[in-house]
Structures are given as structure tokens and as C-alpha cells.
Short mmCIF file of the C-alpha atoms (twelve columns), coordinates in Angstrom:
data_MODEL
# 
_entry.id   MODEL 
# 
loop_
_atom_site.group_PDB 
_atom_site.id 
_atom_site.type_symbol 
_atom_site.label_atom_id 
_atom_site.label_alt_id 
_atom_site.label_comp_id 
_atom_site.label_asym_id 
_atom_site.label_seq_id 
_atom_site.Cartn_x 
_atom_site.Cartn_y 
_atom_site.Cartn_z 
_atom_site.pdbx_PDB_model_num 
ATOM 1   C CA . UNK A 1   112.906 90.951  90.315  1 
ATOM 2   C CA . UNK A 2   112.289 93.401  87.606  1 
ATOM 3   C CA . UNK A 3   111.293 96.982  88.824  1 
ATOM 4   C CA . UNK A 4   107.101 97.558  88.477  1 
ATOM 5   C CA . UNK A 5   106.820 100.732 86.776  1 
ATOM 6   C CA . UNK A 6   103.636 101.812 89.035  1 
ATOM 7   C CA . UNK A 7   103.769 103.449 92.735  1 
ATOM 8   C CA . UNK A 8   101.024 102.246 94.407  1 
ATOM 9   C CA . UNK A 9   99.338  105.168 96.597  1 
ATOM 10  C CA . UNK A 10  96.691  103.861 98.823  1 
ATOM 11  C CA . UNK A 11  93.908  106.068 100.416 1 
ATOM 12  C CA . UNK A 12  93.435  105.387 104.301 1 
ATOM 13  C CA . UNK A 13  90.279  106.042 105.905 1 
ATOM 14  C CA . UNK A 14  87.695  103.563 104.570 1 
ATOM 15  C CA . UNK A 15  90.254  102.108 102.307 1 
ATOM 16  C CA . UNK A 16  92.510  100.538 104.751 1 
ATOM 17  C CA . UNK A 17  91.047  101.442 107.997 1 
ATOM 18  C CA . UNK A 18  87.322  100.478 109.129 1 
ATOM 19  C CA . UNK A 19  85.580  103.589 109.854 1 
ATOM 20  C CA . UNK A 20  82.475  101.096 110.678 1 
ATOM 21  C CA . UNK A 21  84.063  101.236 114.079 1 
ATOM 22  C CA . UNK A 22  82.435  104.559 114.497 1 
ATOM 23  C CA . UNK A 23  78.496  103.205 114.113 1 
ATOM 24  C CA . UNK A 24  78.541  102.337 118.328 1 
ATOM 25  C CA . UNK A 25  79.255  106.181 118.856 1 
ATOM 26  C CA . UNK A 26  76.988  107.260 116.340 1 
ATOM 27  C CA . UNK A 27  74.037  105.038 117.644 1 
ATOM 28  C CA . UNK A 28  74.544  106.100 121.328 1 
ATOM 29  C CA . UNK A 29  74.808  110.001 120.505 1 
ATOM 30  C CA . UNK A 30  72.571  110.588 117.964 1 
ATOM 31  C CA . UNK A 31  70.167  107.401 117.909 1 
ATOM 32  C CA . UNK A 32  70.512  106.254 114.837 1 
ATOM 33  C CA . UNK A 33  74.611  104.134 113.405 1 
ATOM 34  C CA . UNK A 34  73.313  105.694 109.960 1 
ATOM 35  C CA . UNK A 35  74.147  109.163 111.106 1 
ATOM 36  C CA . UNK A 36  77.956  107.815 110.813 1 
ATOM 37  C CA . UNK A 37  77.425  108.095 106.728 1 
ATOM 38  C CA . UNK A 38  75.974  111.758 107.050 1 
ATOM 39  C CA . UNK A 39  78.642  112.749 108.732 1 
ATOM 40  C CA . UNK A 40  80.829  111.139 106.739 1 
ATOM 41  C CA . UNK A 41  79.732  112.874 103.618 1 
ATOM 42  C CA . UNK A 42  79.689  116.384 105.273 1 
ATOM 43  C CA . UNK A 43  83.168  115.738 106.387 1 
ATOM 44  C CA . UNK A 44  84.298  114.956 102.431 1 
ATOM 45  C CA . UNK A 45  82.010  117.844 101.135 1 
ATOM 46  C CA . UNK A 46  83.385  120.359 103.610 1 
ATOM 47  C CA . UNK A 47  87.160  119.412 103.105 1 
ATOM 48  C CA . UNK A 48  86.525  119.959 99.201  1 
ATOM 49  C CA . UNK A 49  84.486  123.459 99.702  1 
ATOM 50  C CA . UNK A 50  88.047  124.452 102.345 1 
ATOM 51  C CA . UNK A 51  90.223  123.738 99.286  1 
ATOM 52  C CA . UNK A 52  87.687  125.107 96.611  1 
ATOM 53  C CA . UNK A 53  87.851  128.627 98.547  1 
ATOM 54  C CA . UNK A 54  91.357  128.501 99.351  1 
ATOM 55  C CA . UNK A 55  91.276  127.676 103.211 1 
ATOM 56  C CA . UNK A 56  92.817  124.646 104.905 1 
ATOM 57  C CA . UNK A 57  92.105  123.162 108.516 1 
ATOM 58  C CA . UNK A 58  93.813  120.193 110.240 1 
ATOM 59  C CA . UNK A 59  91.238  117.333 109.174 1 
ATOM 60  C CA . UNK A 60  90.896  116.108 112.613 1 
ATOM 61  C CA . UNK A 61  89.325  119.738 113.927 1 
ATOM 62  C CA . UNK A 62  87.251  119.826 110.657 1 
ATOM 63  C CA . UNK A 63  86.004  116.014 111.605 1 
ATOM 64  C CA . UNK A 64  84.791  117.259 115.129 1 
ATOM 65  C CA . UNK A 65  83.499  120.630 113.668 1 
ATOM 66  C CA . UNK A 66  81.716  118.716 111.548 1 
ATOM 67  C CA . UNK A 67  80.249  116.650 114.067 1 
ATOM 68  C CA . UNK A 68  79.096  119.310 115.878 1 
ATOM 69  C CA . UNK A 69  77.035  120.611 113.028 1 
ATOM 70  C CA . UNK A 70  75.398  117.275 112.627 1 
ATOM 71  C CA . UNK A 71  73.975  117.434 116.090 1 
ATOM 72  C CA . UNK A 72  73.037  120.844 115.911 1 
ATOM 73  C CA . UNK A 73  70.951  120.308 112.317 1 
ATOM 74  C CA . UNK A 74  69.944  117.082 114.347 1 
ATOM 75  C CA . UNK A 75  68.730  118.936 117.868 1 
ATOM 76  C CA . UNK A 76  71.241  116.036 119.789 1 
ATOM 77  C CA . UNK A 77  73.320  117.901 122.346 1 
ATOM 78  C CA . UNK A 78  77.257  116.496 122.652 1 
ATOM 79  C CA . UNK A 79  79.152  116.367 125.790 1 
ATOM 80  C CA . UNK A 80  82.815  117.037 126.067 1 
ATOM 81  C CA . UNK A 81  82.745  113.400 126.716 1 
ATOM 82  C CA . UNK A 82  81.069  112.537 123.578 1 
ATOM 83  C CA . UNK A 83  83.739  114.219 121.907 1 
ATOM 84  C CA . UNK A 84  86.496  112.984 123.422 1 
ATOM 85  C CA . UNK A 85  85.117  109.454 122.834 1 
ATOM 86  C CA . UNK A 86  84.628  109.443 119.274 1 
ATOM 87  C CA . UNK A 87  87.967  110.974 118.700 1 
ATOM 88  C CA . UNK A 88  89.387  108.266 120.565 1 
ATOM 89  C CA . UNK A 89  87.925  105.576 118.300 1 
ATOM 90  C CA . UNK A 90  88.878  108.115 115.258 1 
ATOM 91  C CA . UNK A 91  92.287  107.349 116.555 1 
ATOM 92  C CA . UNK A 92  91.960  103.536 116.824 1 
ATOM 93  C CA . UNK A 93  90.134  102.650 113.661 1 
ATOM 94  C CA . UNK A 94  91.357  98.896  112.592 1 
ATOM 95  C CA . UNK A 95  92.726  97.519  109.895 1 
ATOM 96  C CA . UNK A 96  90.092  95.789  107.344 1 
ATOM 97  C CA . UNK A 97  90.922  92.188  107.173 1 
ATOM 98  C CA . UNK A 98  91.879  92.310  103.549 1 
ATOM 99  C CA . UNK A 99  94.383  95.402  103.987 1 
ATOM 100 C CA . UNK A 100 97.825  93.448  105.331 1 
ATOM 101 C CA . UNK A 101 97.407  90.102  102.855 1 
ATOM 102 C CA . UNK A 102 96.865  92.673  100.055 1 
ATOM 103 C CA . UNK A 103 99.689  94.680  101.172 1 
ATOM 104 C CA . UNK A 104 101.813 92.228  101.646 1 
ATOM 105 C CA . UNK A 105 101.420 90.071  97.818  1 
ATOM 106 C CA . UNK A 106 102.311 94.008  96.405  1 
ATOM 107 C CA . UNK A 107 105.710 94.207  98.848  1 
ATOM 108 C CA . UNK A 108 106.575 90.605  97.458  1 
ATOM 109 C CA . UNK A 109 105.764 91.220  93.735  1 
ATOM 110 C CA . UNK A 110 108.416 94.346  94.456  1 
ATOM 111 C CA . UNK A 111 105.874 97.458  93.951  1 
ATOM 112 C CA . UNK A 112 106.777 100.232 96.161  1 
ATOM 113 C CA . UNK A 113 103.606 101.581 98.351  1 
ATOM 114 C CA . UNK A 114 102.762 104.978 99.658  1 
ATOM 115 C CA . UNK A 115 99.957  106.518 101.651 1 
ATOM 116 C CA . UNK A 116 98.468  109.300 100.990 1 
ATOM 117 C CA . UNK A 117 95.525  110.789 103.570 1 
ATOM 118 C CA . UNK A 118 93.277  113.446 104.274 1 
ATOM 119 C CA . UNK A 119 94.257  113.232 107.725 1 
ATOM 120 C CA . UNK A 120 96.794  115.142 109.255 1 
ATOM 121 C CA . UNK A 121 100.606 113.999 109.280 1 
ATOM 122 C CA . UNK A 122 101.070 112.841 112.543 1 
ATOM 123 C CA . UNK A 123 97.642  111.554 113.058 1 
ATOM 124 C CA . UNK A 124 97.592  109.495 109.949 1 
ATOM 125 C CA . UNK A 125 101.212 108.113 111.113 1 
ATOM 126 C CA . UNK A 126 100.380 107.261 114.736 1 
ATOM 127 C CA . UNK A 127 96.319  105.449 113.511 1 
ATOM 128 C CA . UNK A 128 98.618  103.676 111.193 1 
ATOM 129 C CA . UNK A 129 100.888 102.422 113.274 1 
ATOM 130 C CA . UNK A 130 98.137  101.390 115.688 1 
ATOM 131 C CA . UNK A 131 96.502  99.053  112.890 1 
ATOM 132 C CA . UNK A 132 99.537  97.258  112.099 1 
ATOM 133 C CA . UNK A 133 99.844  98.926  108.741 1 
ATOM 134 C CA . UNK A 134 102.746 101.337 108.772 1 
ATOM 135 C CA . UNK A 135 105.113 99.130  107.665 1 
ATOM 136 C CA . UNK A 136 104.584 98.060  104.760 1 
ATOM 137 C CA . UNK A 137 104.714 101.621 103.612 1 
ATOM 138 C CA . UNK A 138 107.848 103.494 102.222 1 
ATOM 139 C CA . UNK A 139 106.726 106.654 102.863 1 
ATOM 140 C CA . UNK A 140 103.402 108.100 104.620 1 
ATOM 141 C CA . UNK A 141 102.335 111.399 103.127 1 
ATOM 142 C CA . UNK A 142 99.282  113.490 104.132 1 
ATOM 143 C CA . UNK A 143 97.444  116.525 102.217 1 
ATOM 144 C CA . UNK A 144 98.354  118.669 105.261 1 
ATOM 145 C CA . UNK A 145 101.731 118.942 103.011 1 
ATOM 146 C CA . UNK A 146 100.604 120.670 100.440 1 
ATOM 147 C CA . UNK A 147 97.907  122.465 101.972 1 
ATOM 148 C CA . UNK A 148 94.570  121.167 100.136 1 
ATOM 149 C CA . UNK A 149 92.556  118.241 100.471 1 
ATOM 150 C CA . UNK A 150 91.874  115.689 97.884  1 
ATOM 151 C CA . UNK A 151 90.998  115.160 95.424  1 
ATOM 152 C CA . UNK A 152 93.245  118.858 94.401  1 
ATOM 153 C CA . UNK A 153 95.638  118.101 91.581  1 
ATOM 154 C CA . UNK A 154 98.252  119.397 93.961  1 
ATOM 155 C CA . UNK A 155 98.096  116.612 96.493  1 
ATOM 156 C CA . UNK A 156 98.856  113.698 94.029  1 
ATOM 157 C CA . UNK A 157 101.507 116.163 92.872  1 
ATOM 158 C CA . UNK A 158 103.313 116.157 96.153  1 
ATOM 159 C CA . UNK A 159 103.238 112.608 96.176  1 
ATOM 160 C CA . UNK A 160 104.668 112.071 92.625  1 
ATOM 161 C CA . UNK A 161 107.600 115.595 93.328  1 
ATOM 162 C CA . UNK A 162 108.788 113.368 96.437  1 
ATOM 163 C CA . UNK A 163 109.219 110.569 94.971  1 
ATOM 164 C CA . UNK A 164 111.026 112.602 91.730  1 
ATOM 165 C CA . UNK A 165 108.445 111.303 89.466  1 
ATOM 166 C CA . UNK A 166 105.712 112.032 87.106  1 
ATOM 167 C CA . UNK A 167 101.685 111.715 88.079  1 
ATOM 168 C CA . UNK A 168 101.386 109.583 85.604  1 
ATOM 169 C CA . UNK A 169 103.991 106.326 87.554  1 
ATOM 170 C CA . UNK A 170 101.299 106.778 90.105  1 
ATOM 171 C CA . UNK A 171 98.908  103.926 91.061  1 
ATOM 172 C CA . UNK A 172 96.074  105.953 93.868  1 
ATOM 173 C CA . UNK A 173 93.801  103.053 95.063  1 
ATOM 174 C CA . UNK A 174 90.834  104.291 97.260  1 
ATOM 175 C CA . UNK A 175 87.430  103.428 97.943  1 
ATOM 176 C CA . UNK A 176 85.836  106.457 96.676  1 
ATOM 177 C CA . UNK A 177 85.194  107.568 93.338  1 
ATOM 178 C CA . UNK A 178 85.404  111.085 94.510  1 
ATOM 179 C CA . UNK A 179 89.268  110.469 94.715  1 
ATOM 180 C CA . UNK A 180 89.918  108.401 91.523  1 
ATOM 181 C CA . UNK A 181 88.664  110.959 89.898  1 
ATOM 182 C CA . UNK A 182 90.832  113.074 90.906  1 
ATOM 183 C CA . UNK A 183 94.004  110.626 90.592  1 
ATOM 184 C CA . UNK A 184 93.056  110.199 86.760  1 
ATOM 185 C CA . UNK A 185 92.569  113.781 86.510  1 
ATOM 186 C CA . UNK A 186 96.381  114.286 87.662  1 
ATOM 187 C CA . UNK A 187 97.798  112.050 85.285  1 
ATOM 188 C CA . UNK A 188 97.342  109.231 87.962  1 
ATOM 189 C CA . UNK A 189 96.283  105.570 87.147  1 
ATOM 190 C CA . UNK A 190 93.137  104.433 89.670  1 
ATOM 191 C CA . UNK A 191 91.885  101.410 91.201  1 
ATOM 192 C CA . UNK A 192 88.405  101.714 93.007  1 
ATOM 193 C CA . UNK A 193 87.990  99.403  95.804  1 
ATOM 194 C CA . UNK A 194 84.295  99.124  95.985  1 
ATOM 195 C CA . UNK A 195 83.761  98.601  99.883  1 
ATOM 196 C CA . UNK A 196 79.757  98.380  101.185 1 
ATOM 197 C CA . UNK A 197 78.493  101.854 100.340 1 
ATOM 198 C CA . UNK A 198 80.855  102.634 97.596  1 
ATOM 199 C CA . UNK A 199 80.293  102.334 93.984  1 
ATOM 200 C CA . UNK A 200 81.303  103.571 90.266  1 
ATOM 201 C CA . UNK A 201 80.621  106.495 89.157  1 
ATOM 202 C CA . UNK A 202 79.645  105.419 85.418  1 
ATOM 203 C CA . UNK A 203 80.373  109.584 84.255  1 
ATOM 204 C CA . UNK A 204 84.185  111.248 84.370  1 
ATOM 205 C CA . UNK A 205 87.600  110.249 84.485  1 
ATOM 206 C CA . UNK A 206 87.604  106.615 85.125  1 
ATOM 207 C CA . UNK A 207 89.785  104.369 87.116  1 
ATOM 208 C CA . UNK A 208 91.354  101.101 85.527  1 
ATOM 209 C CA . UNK A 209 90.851  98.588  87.759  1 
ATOM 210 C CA . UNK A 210 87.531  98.052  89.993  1 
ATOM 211 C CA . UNK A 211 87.991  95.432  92.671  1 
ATOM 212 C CA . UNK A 212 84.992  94.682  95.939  1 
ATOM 213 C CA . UNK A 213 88.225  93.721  97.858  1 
ATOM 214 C CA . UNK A 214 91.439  94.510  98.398  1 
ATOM 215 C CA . UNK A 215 93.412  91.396  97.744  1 
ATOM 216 C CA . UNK A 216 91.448  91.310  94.097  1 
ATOM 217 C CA . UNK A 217 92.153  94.369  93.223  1 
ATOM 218 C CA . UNK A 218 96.280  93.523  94.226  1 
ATOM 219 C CA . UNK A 219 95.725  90.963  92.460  1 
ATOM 220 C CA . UNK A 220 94.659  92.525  89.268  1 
ATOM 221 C CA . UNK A 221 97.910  95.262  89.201  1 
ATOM 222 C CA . UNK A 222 99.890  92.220  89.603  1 
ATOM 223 C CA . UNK A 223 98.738  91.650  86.200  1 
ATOM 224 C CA . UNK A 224 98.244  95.171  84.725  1 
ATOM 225 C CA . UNK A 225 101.985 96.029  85.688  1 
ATOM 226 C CA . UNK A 226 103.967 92.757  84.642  1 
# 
């Protein structure tokens, strides 16, 4: 089979992984699944403004830290139990159902496919492993290696220095525009995967491929890269 000339660098959290599995905790502790998005966004925002002023935190401590200012701006009061529990089920998000096929038609049409996370190292390794995704990776990297969150220049060019090539024989597929952006702004190629409560953003670098699901948009670099 003739080599593809793209490294395909997948996002985790949301991309691959369901972090829907995190609405149960979110209803019980603070009343209201939707909070699950809030924090969400706080989490993103406050990983960016880290790197922006030159600080860096495991993302796991900076998940629960962000937590805990959501209940405070939201008067709920959390238990060591309620933490404990919801980094449990940060630990055992699932797979989506789209993420193996999809995987699996890139292994066979011989790309090569990477991770790259926010998460730490060995916490992105072991939740991973736990979906029944690891494998089909050859190499797992997290931001915690170079020491700034995406979407910083300097974390897609970690990935492309270990692999001894340029930004620009990258492939970064996520479900948030937030990181395309910064893929294409690397010298990256993107594909957005837009999952429920992710969309284009129709200003700034844009990504080449937009796909609602996963095996579409592996589909589409089949073509793109033949």
C-alpha cells in the first residue's frame, strides 16, 4: 500500500470519548445536566488563560479546580464524595460509537494515527485504554509534554518534532473549532468533527474537511490523501 502523506492526530475528550457521561453528576450536584457545558467551557477558557500567562497545571487538578468554582459562582456545596465521583467517571468516559469503525477504515487504508490531549500523560493513556481505543494508536502524546495547552503552536510542534516531521504532514481532527484553529495556525491540516454542540466557526484559519461523524469525516481523508 502506498504511504499516505498525512498523520492523523486526533483530539480525545469529546472527540473520541463521550464526555455526555458526565450530565448524571452534573444533574445530581448542581440541579441542572446543562451545568456539564459551563463547566466545560471554563475548563477550555482557563487552560488557554494558564498558557496565555505562562503557567501550566496537570489538566485533571485544573478540571476539579474548575469545578469547584462552578459551585461556588453557583452557591451548590461539593462533598469530598462529589469529587471523588465525578473524577471517577472523568476516568471512565466511553468511547463514542463512531470512534473504533472510524479508526479502524484509517489503520486499513495505512494512515498512521496519533493522539494528542489536554489531559495529562498517564491519565489520557490509562481513559484510553479503558475505552478500547489505545490501540489503534502509534503513539499517545499529551500537552503536559511541552508544557502548554492547546491550541499553543508548541503542542502540535511536539507532535510533528517526535515524529521527525514538519506541522504541515499533520492531519489534527477534533471537535472543536477552538483547536483547528490552532492546528491550521501551526502549519497543520484540520478536520472538524461537528458533534451536538459543536459547530464552524465561519471567521479564521479554517479546517479542510467538516464531517457530523466520525466515520464521514475518515471517510473524506480517505479521499483527500489518495
Amino acid at each position: 500500500m502506498k504511504p499516505r502523506s498525512k498523520i492523523i492526530v486526533f483530539d480525545v475528550n469529546e472527540t473520541l470519548l463521550d464526555i455526555e457521561i458526565l450530565n448524571p453528576f452534573f444533574a445530581s450536584a448542581y440541579g441542572d445536566a446543562r451545568v456539564m457545558r459551563q463547566w466545560f467551557a471554563e475548563l477550555i477558557l482557563y487552560s488557554q488563560a494558564l498558557t496565555l500567562s505562562g503557567s501550566y497545571l496537570e489538566f485533571g487538578k485544573l478540571a476539579v479546580g474548575v469545578l469547584q468554582m462552578v459551585a461556588e459562582i453557583r452557591g451548590v456545596s461539593l462533598s469530598d464524595a462529589d469529587v471523588a465521583d465525578f473524577t471517577a467517571r472523568m476516568r471512565s468516559m466511553p468511547a463514542h460509537p463512531d470512534a473504533a469503525p472510524a479508526l479502524a477504515l484509517l489503520q486499513r487504508e495505512g494512515f498512521r494515527l496519533a493522539t494528542l490531549t489536554n489531559s495529562g500523560a498517564k491519565a489520557g493513556k490509562a481513559v484510553l485504554e479503558k475505552a478500547g481505543l489505545a490501540g489503534h494508536f502509534e503513539r499517545l502524546f499529551s500537552v503536559e509534554e511541552a508544557g502548554q495547552f492547546k491550541p499553543a503552536p508548541a503542542t502540535y510542534e511536539f507532535v510533528a518534532t517526535s515524529f521527525g516531521v514538519e506541522t504541515g504532514s499533520l492531519r489534527m481532527v477534533a471537535a472543536h473549532t477552538w483547536d483547528t484553529l490552532g492546528a491550521v495556525a501551526a502549519g497543520c491540516d484540520a478536520a472538524l468533527l461537528t458533534r451536538p454542540g459543536n459547530a464552524l466557526l465561519p471567521v479564521g484559519p479554517q479546517p479542510g474537511i467538516v464531517e457530523k461523524d466520525l466515520v464521514s469525516l475518515a471517510r473524506r481523508i480517505v479521499e483527500t490523501d489518495s
